[in-house]
C-alpha positions in Angstrom: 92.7 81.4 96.7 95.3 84.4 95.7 96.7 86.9 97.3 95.5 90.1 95.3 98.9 91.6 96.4 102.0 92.3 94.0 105.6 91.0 95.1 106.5 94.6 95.9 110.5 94.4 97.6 111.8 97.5 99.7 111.3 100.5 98.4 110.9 104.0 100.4 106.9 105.1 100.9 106.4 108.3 100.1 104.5 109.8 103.4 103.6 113.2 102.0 101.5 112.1 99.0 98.6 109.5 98.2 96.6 110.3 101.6 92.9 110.1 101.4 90.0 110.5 104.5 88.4 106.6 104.0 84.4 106.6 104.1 83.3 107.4 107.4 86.0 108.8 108.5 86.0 112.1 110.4 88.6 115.1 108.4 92.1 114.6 110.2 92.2 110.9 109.7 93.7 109.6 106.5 95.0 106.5 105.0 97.1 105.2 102.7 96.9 102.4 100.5 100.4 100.4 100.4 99.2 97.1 99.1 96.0 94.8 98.0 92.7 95.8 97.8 89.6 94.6 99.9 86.2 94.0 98.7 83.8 94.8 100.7 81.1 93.7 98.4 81.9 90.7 97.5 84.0 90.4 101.4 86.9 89.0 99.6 91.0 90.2 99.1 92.9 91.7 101.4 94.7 95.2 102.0 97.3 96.9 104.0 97.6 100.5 104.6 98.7 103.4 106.9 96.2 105.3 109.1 97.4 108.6 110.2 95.7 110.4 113.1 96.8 114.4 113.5 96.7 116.0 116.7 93.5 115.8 119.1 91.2 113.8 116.0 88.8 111.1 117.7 86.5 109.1 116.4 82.6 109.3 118.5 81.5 105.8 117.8 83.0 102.3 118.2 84.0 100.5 114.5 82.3 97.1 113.4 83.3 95.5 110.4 83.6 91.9 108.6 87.1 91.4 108.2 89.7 90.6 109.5 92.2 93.7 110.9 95.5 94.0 112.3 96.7 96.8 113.8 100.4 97.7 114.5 101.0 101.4 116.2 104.0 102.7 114.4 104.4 106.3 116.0 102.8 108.7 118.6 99.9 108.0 120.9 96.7 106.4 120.6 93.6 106.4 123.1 91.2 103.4 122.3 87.4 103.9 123.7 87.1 107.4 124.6 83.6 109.2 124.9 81.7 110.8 122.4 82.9 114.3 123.5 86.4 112.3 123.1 87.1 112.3 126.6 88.4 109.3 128.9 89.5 105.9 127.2 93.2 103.6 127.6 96.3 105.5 126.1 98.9 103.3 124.5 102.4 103.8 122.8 103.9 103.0 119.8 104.9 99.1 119.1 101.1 97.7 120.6 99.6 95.2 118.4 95.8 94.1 118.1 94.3 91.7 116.5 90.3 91.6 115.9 88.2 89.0 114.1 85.1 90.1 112.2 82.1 91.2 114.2 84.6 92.6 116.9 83.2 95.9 118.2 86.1 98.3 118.8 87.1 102.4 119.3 86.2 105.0 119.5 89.6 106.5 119.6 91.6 109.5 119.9 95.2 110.8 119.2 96.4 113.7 121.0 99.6 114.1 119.5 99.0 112.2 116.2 100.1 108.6 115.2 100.5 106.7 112.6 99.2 103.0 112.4 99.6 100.1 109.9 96.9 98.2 109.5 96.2 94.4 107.6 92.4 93.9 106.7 91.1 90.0 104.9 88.4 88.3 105.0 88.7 84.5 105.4 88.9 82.2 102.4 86.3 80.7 101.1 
């Protein structure tokens, strides 16, 4: 099966333009697109993007998806499995890494300062 991904080599990423809130998504969280494309639909291909948390956003409900995600944390702080009021939950720094197969129940979470993660998302082939 294909990578759905270009051979893209270094080249700067413009961080000010190209941000959009992803379905579901609360208003202070955006990502940006920086390779592939996933299918949800048809739960095939494969993406990788930034997330970007500003200051004291949080999410009220833990995330459940299909795929596949990896999850670098590039910059600032992010709490993982605060309350719905966004209170309580573990704080962690930049260079954490998680891994979470499809099914995997995870969040909510919270940024107090901002952050900025990179994320991998695939769905096994077929």
């Amino acid at each position: 099966m294909a990578v759905n991904k270009l051979h893209d080599e270094f080249h700067a990423i413009d961080m000010s333009t190209g941000w959009e809130t992803p379905p579901g998504y609360p208003p202070g969280i955006a990502q940006k697109i920086i390779a592939g494309a996933l299918d949800e639909k048809n739960k095939r291909g494969t993406r990788t993007r930034l997330l970007r948390f500003e200051a004291g956003v949080y999410t009220t409900a833990p995330f459940v998806h299909d795929y596949w995600e990896e999850v670098y944390q590039l910059s600032g702080d992010m709490i993982v499995g605060n309350d719905a009021q966004g209170n309580g939950g573990e704080s962690f720094a930049p260079n954490t890494y998680a891994c979470r197969p499809p099914g995997a129940k995870h969040g909510p979470f919270k940024s107090v300062n901002g952050c900025v993660l990179l994320e991998i998302h695939y769905y096994d082939p077929v």
